[in-house]
N, C-alpha and C positions, 0 to 999 in steps of 0.2 A: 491514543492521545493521553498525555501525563496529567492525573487532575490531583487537583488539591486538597491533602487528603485535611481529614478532622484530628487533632493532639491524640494521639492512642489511649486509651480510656483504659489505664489498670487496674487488676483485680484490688478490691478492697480490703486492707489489712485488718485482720484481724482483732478489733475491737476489744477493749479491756469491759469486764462487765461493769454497767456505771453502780458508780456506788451508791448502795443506799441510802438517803435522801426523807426525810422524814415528808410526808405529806400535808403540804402547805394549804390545801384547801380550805381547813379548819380556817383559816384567817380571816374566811371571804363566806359572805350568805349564803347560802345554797338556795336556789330558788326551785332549781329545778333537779329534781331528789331521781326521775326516771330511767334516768340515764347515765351511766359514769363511764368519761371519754378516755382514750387512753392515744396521745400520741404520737407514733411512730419517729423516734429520730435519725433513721436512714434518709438520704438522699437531703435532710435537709441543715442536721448539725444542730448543738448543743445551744446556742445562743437563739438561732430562730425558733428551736421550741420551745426554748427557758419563755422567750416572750409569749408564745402563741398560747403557754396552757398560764400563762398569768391573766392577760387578757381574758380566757375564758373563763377564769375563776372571779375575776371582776364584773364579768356580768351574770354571775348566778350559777355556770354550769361545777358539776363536779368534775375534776380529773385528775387521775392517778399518774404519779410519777413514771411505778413501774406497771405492769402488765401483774393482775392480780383476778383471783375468780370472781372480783367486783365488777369487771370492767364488762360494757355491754356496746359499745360503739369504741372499735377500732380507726383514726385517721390517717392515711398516706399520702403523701407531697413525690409526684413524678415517678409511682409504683405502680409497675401492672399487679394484677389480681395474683399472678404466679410467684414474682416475685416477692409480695406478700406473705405468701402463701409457704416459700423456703424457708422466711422468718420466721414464721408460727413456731415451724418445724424444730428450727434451729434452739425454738423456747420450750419444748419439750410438751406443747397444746395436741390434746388428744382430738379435742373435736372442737372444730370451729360455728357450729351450727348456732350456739347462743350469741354469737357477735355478730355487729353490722359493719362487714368493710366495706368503708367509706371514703372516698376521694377530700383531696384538700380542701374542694369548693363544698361541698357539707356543712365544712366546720366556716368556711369565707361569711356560706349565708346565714348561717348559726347566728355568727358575729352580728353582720349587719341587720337581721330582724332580732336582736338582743331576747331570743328563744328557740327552743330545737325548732327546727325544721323537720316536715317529711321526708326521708331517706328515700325517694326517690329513685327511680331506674337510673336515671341519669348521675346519682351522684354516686352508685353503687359499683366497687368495682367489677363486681360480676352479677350474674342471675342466681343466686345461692340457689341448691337446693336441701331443703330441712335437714335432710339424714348424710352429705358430704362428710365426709371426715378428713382429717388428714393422712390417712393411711389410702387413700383414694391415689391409683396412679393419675400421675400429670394427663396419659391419655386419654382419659376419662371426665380429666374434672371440663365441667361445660362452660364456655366461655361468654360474652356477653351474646345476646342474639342479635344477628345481624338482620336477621327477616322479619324484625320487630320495626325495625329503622325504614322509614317509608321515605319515597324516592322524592319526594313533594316537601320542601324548606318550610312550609305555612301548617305540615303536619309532624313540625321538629319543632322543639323550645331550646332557640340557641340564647344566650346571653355573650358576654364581651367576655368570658373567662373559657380560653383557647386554650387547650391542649396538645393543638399541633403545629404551632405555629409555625415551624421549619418547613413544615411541610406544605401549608398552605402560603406563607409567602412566597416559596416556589410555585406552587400553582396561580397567583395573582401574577408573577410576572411573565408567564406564558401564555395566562389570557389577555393581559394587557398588550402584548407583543400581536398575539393573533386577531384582538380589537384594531391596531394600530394596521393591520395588513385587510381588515374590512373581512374577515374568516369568522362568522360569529360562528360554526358547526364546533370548531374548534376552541374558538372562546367561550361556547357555554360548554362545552366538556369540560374543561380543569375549572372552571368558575363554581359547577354543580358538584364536583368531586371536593373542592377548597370548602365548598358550604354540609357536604355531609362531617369532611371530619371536623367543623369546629366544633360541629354537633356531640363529636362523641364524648362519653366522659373521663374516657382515660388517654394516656400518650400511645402512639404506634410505634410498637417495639420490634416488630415482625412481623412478616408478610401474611401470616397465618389472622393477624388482628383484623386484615380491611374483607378476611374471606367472610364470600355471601351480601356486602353493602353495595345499595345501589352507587349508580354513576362509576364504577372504579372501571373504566375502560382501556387498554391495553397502554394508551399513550401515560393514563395516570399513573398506572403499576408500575410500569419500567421506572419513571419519576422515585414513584416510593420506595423502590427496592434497591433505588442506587443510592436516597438519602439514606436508609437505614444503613447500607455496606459501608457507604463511603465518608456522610455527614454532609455531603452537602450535593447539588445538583448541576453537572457538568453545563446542561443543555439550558437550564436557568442562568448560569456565569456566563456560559455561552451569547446568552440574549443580552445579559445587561452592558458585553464588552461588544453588541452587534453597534455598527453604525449608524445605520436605520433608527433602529430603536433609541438610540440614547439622542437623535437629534428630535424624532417626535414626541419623544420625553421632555424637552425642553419647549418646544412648539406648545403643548397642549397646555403646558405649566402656564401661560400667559392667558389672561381672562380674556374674553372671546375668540380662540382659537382653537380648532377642533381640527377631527384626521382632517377631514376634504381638505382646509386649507393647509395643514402640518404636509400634506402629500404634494399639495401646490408647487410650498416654499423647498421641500426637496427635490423634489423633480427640479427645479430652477438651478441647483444647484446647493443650495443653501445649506449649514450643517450645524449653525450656532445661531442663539438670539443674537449676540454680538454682529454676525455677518447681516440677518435682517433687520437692526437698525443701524445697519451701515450705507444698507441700500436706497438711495433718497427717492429714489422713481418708484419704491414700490408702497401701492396705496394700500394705509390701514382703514378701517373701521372706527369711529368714534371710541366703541368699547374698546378694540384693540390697541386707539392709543391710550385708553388709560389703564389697559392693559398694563402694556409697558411701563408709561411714568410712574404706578405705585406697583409695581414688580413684586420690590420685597417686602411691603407689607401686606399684598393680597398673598402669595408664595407662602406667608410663613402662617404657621397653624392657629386658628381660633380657638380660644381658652373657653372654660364652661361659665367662667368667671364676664368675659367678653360678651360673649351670646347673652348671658343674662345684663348686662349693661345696655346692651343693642335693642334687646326688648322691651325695655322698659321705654326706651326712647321710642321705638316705633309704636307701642300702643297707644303714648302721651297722644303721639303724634296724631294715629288714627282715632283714637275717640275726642277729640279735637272737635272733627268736623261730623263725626257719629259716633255719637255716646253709645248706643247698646250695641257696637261691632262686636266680634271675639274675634281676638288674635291669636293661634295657636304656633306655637314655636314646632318645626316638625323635622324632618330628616334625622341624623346620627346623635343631634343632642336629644329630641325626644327618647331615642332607644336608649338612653343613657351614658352616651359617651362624654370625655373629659375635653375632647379635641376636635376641629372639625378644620376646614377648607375656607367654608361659608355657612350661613345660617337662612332657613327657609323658615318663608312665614304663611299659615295661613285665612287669609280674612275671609268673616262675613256677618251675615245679620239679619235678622227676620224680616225686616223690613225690605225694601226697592231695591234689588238688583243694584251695584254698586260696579263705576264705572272705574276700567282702569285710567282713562285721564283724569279723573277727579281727584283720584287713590295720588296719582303721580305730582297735580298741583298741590295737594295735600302735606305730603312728602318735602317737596321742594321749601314747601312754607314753613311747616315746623319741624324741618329735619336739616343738618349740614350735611345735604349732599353735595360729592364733588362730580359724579356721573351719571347717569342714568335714563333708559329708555323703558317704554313699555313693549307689549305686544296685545296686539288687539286679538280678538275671538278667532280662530281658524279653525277648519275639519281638522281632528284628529288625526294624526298622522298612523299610518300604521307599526312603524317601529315601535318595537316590544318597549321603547324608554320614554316613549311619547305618547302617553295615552289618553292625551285629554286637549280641550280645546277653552279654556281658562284663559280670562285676562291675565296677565303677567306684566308687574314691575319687575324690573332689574338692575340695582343702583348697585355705587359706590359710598359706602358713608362715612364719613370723619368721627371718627370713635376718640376722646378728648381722656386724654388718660394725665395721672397726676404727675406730675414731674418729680424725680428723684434732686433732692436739690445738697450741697453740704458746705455750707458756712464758714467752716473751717477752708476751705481749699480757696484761697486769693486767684487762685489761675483764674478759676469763672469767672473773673471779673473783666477778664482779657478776650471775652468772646460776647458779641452780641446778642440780647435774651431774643429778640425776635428771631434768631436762625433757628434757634432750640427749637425742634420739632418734639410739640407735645400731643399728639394727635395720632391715631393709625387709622389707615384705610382698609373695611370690611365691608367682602359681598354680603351683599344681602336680597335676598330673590322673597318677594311677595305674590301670592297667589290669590285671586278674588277668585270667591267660586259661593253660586245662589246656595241659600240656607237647606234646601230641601237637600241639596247635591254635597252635602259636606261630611256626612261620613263615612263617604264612600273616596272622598276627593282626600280625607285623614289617615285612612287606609293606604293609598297612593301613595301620598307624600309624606311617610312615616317609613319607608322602606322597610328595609335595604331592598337595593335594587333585585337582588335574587329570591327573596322572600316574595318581592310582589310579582315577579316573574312567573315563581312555582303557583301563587294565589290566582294567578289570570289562566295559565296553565289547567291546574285541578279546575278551578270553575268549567271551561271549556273542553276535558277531555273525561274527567269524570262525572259531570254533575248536567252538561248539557247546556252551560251558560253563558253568557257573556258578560263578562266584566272589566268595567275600566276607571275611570276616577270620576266620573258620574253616575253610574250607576251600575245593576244587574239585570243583567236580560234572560228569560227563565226561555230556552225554545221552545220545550216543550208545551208549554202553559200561554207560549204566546205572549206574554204580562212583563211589565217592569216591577221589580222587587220593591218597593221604599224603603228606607231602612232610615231609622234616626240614630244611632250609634254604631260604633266598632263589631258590638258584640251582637246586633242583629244581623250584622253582612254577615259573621264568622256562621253566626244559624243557619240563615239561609242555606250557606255551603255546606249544611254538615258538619262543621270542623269546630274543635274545643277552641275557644278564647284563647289567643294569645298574645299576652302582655305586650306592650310597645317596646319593652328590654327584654324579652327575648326571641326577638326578632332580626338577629346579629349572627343571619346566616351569611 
């Protein structure tokens, strides 16, 4: 089969040495005198460093133009350790033992907490050891350790700054294809393999990188071994141009429809939303039709900007009719992301058990909803994504945005103000859950969904427990756990605190 290959990637011309450049630091305070960074402009080019070592001189750090016996932290942007490691060479570095080589995200969180950071395993390009030199063959120098990397997402500190993305978007659309055919053996194989490498801290350049990491099982290699040969992934292209797949692609894209009915409306014949709301006989769901009617603005992505608009209005709303609730914002924008789908809320309060019809008259009264139902108490379902039995709202909401307006242009005057849609419609999913049962149920609904997979996982196969978004169950002891925060559940299990952002396994 002919596949499509990547632009052939030529060797690198031979570089003129830069010229020497007076050192601009002097300009800027030094605050932080411990450390002098020095970096790399391979892979990234003259203009993104010029910026990156301005910026860091702007907040206090020192850094040298060129590579000098000052310099104690090394940076590289899309370098493995080896490849690093040529360049030393190529500079005439005897021994690399007093440097810290360091990945781009180092200097990212440098930036963002406006002081050095600990140079961490994770941001390191390899496991140095003291007395390496550069006269050390390639054979010998030791790479990062894979048997360090534990098989469990909730025993990784992933954050949103991805290293393999090629790689894992290929694995996301092979478990979404093997979700869509109801094969979760197979959808949690590339889902657990996509979540160890966002984990890692460098790029995969070679097959020799993923030896010894868990989850990499036969179907993921062949994957990785064809991106690295080829650039891209026959069996991933393969999926996206399947027919199957690109019509429950669009099925699920519609709010309230999921595989069983996506499998329905194909079995029927069906291949396009167009074809299903062409069909008059065939009966929607309330959500389903407003599924449809606001398409493109449920479809299209929630801003960080949005979410926090949305929230402000749903707390007004909720401590309205009870002042001491707490409202916590959870899913992909608690872990820090810019963009989401939808926005999950979660309520509660020390006081009386709070009802989801009240939650929902509540809503309706000081909220512009245009949809929405509840879901009253049920047993917990056993699916691994359903672990709880929580009231639940699940609305539509009229999010009231400011109109772009411009004065100058007479046309507007030719169009009537009432059609101007100034308003977009966003999910919004609220969760009631008792005050005693909320940080376990924050835990839950703070995902991602692999992180609390691998947390329900390790509680039940190492630890002896049960856990779900109400609580822990110890077998052994017989006993429910209590737990008032995040960081008692993480005790409980054994396992070091981890952050809500870096939880972006």
């Amino acid at each position: 089969m002919d596949r499509i290959r990547a632009p052939a990637v030529f060797s690198q011309r031979k570089r003129k040495k830069e010229m020497h450049s007076p050192n601009l630091s002097c300009n800027y305070e030094i605050k932080f005198n411990k450390l002098v960074i020095f970096i790399m402009q391979r892979k990234m080019g003259v203009t993104r460093r010029t910026f990156l070592m301005d910026l860091a001189r702007r907040k206090g750090f020192r850094v040298e133009t060129e590579l000098s016996d000052s310099v104690t932290h090394i940076v590289a942007e899309n370098s493995s350790y080896l490849e690093v490691l040529d360049w030393l060479r190529g500079q005439a570095v005897g021994d690399i033992s007093r440097f810290e080589l360091l990945d781009i995200s180092w200097f990212t969180a440098c930036m963002e907490a406006g002081r050095p950071v600990d140079s961490e395993m994770k941001y390191r390009l390899m496991e140095r050891d003291g007395s390496l030199s550069l006269n050390t063959p390639e054979s010998e120098v030791p790479s990062f350790i894979a048997s360090n990397v534990s098989q469990y997402s909730c025993q990784r500190k992933t954050t949103l700054n991805n290293h393999n993305k090629k790689f894992t978007d290929a694995f996301e659309i092979m478990a979404e294809n093997y979700e869509f055919k109801e094969n979760e053996v197979f959808c949690l194989e590339f889902l657990r393999a996509a979540s160890v490498l966002k984990f890692l801290p460098f790029p995969v350049t070679r097959m020799k990188d993923i030896q010894g990491l868990p989850c990499m099982g036969v179907q993921v290699r062949d994957l990785i071994e064809e991106i690295i040969e080829d650039g891209e992934s026959s069996r991933a292209r393969d999926v996206l141009n399947d027919e199957r797949y690109k019509s429950f692609k669009q099925f699920t894209s519609v709010f309230g429809v999921g595989v069983k009915t996506s499998e329905k409306w194909y079995r029927m014949g069906l291949r396009t939303l167009e074809e299903v709301k062409a069909l008059k006989t065939l009966k929607l769901s309330k959500m389903q039709k407003a599924g449809f009617l606001y398409y493109e603005d449920l479809v299209s992505c929630v801003s960080k900007a949005e979410a926090d608009a949305v929230s402000l209005i749903v707390k007004k709303a909720v401590c309205t009719f009870r002042p001491d609730a707490l409202v916590t914002i959870t899913g992909g924008f608690r872990r820090g992301k810019k963009i989401g789908h939808d926005i999950d809320f979660l309520i509660t309060s020390p006081g009386p058990r709070e009802d989801a019809e009240l939650l929902h008259k509540g809503l309706l009264l000081y909220c512009d909803i245009i949809e929405s139902t509840f879901v009253k108490e049920q047993l917990p379902s056993r699916q691994v994504d359903a672990m709880d039995n929580f009231q639940k709202c699940f609305a539509i909401l009229k999010l009231y945005q400011p109109r772009a307006e411009n004065n100058s242009d007479n046309t507007s005057k030719n169009f009537d103000v009432a059609e101007v849609k100034d308003w977009k419609a966003i999910r919004v999913d609220l969760v009631i859950t008792p005050f005693e049962q909320y940080a376990y149920a924050l835990v839950g609904w703070t995902g991602s969904r692999q992180f609390g997979r691998d947390l329900r996982r390790y509680a039940t196969h190492e630890k002896k427990m049960i856990l779900d978004n109400h609580a822990l169950y110890d077998r052994r002891k017989k006993v429910f756990l209590k737990a008032g925060s995040e960081e008692e559940i993480f005790a409980h299990l054994g396992l070091d605190y981890v952050e809500p952002w870096e939880r972006n396994a």
